[in-house]
N, C-alpha and C positions, 0 to 999 in steps of 0.2 A: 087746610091751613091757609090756602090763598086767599078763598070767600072770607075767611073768619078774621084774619089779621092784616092782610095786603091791602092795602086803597092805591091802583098806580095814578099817575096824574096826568091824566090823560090830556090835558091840556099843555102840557109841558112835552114839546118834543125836539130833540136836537137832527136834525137831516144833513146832510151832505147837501155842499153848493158850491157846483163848481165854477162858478163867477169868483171867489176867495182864491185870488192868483197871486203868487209872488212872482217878483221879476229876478232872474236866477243868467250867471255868465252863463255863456254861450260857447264852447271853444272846443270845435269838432278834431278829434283825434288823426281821422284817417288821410289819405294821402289822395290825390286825382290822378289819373292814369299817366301824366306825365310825371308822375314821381315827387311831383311839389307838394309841400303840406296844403291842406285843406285851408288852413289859417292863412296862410303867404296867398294864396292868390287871391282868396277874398280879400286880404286887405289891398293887395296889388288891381281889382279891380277899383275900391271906392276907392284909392287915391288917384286914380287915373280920372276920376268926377270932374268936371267942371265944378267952381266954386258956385255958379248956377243952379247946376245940378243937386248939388249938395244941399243947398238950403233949400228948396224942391221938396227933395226927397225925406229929410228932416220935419220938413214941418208938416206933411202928408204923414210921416209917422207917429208924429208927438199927436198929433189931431187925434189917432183913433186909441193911442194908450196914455194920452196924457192925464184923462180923468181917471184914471183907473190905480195910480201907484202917486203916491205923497214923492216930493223930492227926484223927481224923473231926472230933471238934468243931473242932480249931484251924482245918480245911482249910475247915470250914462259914464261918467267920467270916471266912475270905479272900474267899470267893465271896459272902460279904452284902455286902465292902466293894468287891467289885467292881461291885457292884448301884449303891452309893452312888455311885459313883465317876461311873457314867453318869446317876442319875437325881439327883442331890443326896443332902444331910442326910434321912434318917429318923428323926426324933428320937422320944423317951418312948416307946421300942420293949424287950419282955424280952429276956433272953439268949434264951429258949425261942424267942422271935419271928425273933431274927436270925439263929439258927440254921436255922429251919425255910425261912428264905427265902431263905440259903444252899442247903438241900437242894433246895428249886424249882430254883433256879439253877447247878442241877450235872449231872453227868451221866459214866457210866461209857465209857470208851475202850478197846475190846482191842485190845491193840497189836500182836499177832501173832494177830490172829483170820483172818484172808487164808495168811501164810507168815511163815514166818523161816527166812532163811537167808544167802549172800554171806559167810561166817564171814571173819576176818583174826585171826590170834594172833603174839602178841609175848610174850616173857617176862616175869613178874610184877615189878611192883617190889618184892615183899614176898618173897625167898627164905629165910626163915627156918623151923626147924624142920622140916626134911626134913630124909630120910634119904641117903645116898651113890647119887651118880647120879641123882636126880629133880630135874625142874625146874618152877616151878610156874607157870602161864600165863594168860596174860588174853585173852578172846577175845569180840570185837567180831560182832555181826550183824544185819543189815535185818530188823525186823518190819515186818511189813506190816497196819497193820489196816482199819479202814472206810474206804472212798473210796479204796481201794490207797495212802494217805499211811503213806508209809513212817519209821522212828524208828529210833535207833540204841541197844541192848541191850546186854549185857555178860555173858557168863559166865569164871568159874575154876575152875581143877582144876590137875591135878599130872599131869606123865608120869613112870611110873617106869621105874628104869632097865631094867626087862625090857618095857618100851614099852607097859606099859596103863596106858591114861588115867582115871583119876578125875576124873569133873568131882563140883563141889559141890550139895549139895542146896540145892535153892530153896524157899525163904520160899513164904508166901501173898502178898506183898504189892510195892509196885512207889512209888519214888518218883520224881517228873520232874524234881523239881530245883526253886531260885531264881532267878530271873534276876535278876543285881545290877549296879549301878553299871557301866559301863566307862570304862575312862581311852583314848582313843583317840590318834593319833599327827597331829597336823598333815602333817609332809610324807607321811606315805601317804594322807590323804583328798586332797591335791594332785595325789598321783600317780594317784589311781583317779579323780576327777573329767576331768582331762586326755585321758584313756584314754578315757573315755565321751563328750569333747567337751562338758563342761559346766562345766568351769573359766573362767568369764567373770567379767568386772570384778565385780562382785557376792558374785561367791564371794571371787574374790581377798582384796575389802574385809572382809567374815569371818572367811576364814581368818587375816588378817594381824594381825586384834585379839585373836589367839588365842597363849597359847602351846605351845612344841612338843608338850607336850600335855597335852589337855586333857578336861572331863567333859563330858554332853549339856546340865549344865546351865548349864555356862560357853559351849558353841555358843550354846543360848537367850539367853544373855544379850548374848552379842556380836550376834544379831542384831538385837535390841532396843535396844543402844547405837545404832546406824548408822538404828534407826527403820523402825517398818514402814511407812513411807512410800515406802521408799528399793526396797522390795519388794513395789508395790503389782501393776503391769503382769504379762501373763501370765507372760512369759521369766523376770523377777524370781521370780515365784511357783514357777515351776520351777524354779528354781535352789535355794530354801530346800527346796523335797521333795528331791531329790536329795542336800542334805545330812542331813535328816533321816531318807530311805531308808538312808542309809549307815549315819549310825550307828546303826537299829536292826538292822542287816544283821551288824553288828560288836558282840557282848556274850560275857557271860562267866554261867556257872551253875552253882550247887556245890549239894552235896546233905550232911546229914547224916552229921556220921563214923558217928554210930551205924548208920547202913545199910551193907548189904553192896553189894559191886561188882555184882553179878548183881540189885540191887534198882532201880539206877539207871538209869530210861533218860530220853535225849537226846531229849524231843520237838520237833518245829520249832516256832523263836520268832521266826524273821527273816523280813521277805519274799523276798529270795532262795528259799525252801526250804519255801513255804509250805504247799508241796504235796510235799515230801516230802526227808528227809536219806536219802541212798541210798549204799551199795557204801563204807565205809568202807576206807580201806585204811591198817592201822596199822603205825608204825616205829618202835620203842625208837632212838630219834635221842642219837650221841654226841657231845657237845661237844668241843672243843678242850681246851679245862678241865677237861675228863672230867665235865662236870655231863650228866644223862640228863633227855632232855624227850621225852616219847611225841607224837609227830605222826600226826594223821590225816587226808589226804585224803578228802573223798567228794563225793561229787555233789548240788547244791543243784537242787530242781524247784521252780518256781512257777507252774507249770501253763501256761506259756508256753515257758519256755526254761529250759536247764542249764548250771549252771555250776560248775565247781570253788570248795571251800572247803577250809578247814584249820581241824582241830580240835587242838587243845595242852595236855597235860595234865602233870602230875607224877607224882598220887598217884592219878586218875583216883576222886578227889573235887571237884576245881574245875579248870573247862573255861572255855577263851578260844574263842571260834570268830570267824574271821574273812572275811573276803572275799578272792580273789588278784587280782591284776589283771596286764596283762600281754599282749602279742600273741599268746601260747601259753597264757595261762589260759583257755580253754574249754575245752566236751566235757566227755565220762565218761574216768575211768582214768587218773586223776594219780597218780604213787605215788613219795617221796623214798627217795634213799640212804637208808644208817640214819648216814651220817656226811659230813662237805665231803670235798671232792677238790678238792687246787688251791687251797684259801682257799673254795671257791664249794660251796652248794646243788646237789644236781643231782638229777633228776628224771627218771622216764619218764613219757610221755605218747602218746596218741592225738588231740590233738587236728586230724584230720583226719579222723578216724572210722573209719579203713582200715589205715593204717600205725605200726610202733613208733617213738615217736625217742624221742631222750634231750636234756634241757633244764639248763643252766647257770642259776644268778641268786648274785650275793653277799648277794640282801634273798629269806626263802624266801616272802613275800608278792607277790613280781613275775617274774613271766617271760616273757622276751622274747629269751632266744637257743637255737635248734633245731638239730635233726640228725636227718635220719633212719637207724635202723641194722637197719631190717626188714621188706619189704615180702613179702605174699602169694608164696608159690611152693608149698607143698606142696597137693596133692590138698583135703586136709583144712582148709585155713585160706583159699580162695581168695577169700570174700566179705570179712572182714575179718580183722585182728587184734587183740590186745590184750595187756598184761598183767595179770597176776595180784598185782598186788601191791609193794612194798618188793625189791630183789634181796639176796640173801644173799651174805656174803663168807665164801668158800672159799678155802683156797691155792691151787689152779687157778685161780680167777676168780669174777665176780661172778657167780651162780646167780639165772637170770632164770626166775620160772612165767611162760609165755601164755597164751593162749587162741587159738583159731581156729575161723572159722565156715566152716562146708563145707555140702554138699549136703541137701535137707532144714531150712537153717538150724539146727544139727546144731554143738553148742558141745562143743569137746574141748582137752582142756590138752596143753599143747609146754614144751619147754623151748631153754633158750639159754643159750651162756655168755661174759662180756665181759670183757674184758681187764680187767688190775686196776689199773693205770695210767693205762690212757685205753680207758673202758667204751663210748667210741662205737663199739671195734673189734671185731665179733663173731669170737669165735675157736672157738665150737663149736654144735651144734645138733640137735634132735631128726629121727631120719629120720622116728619117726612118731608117733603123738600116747600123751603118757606115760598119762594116763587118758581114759577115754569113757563115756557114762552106761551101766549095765550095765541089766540087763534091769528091775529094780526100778527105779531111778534115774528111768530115762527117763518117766516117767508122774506127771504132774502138771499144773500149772496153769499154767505154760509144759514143754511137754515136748520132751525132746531136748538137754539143759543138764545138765552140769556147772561151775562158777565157785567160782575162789578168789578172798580179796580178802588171800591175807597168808600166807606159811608160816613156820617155823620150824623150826631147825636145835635138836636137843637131841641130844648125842653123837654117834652114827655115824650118826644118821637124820634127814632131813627130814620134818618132821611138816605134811603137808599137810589143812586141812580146808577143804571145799569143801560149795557147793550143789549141790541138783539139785533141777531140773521145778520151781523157784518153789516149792516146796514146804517143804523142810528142807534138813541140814546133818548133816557126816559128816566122818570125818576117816582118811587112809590114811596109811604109812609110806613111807618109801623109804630104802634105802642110799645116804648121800652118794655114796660112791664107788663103786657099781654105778651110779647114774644119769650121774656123772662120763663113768666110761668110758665109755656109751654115746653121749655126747654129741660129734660127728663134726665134724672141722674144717673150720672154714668158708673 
């Protein structure tokens, strides 16, 4: 199948570089043997500086990271006011001073210093100024930096119509975004509290002083109408974390139109994900109304347990990211239509760890009705399955990437094709796996992997780009209708 249908593009490679640093606060937890915060004496030393000292010390530092990050000072004076924030007022302090205590309380992240890879591409919102037959693309991928905490990336480029990809050249610099205000939904904190068995009287009384929706700082405020009295006892206590866990589980973060798409990345803000946003899987989602909203499933880790989230964009300048909830929201490998069927959301999923099904909801925040439409049978896929991503509509049918783990633990892509009508019905399939890691691929820091998280259909080809070995990311063609025909009735 490789030789006869796969062309990779071997000129096209995405690597890990760890020079791609964000500048991230700094604000050490633990205490110095004399019982004082780590924070308090560090600041207790620089302000002990000569105002000498200080601009010294300052401009020896801006020297060696000033070229490295846009907006150094502005970002210095967030990370002073993050100082403040925990220690109190600083007052009759210089700029020079706040600055510099800023730059103590900072520190450089490579966010793809470990890997980057798991790529998913959708077509750009921005098709302007191409030539006949190019399409231009946005492609989503897991870095991975310190502590294997994984962050979500962005690159663009153009396919032209004789199928070379241009991607864009990248900056020196890298921005993480704001996290701003969110407005959250009364009845979905209902619905995902319930879900977790922690909608008690309590909550009820909160939620019900609220309306349908509302900010964190109309929650704070309702729950201080009712009196923290009313929330003294443990259970009580737990019930305000639980709403409080939500909603910072549940925000939104935009970045600078002046930055490019490839400058932005999604680092974790939620506890869900604290330990890392992982395997994006992106869908240019059409509305009824024909309005286009970019959805991204991926994977929330907090170093406990994982779980599906959805990220929501427009202009993929400002992001909703939210929580799902649902008796089918867990696990890795959520990935939506790119449109309803039937009025409903519908979804493929693994949450069994093993098998494909496909998922219904009319709200795409909650899921809770299943179907399995693909269990292990071929040689190659018998430890689990998966898919790859969003499925693509063809006139034959809905064009599903998998995945399959076989012998070795030994990850190789499949395909599948589902009726257009009603996609629980499988009507075609691969005899044997469309791609497998080749001899370069397979060697890395997970070795024996290949994984998509998203392809795209541009004229007669399927533009697949995929990881390998935890390492990087690459991208192959294929003939819709060469891969069509091979796909065997099920």
């Amino acid at each position: 199948m490789s030789d006869l249908l796969v062309r990779r593009c071997t000129d096209v490679r995405f690597l890990p570089d760890a020079r791609r640093v964000l500048l991230k606060p700094f604000l050490p937890g633990d205490n110095e043997p004399s019982g004082t915060t780590r924070v308090d004496a560090i600041l207790r030393r620089i302000l002990a500086l000569s105002e000498d000292d200080v601009s010294a010390t300052l401009e020896e530092a801006c020297a060696g990271f000033g070229g490295r990050h846009r907006n150094l000072d502005a970002t210095l004076e967030t990370h002073f006011a993050n100082v403040v924030a925990r220690v109190g007022a600083i007052d009759g302090v210089s700029e020079a001073r706040r600055l510099l205590i800023g730059a103590y309380f900072s520190h450089e992240y490579s966010v793809e210093a470990a890997a980057l890879g798991n790529p998913s591409m959708v077509q750009a919102p921005d098709q302007s100024a191409l030539a006949a037959g190019e399409v231009r693309f946005v492609m989503s991928l897991r870095a991975i930096g310190e502590g294997h905490v994984s962050s979500i990336e962005f690159r663009t480029g153009v396919i032209g119509g004789d199928l070379g990809i241009r991607c864009e050249t990248l900056s020196g610099f890298l921005e993480a975004g704001e996290r701003v205000p969110a407005e959250y939904e009364r009845r979905f904190f209902e619905t995902k509290l319930r879900d977790l068995g922690a909608l008690d009287d309590i909550a009820g009384m909160i939620l019900g002083d609220l309306d349908p929706r509302f900010n964190i700082a109309q929650l704070d405020a309702a729950i201080d109408r009712h009196g923290r009295s009313a929330v003294r006892d443990a259970r009580s206590q737990e019930t305000v974390h639980m709403l409080h866990w939500l909603a910072s589980s549940n925000y939104q973060v935009e970045f600078p139109a002046s930055s490019s798409i490839s400058e932005r990345v999604i680092f974790p803000a939620g506890p869900t994900e604290s330990r890392g946003m992982e395997d994006v899987r992106l869908v240019r989602f059409v509305h009824d109304d024909g309005r286009v909203v970019y959805y991204g499933t991926y994977t929330a880790f907090d170093g406990h347990q994982i779980l599906p989230q959805l990220l929501e964009t427009t202009d993929f300048e400002k992001f909703r990211i939210a929580t799902l909830t649902g008796e089918c929201a867990h696990n890795k490998g959520m990935a939506l239509f790119p449109r309803k069927l039937d009025g409903d959301f519908v979804a493929l999923g693994r949450h069994d760890n093993v098998n494909n099904f496909l998922m219904r909801s009319n709200d795409v925040r909650v899921w809770r009705e299943t179907e399995k439409i693909q269990e292990p049978e071929k040689p190659w896929e018998l430890t689990q399955l998966g898919n790859n991503g969003s499925p693509l509509e063809t006139e034959a049918g809905w064009l599903m990437i998998t995945h399959g783990v076989g012998p070795f633990r030994q990850y190789r892509l499949g395909a599948l094709l589902l009726d257009l009508e009603d996609p629980s019905r499988v009507i075609g399939h691969l005899k044997e796996p469309l791609l497998s890691p080749d001899a370069i691929e397979r060697e890395g820091y997970v070795p024996n992997v290949v994984y998509s998280c998203g392809s795209m259909i541009a004229g007669e080809h399927l533009i697949l780009p995929y990881g390998f070995a935890d390492v990087g990311a690459s991208v192959a063609t294929i003939r819709v209708d060469d891969l069509l025909n091979r796909l065997q009735p099920s």
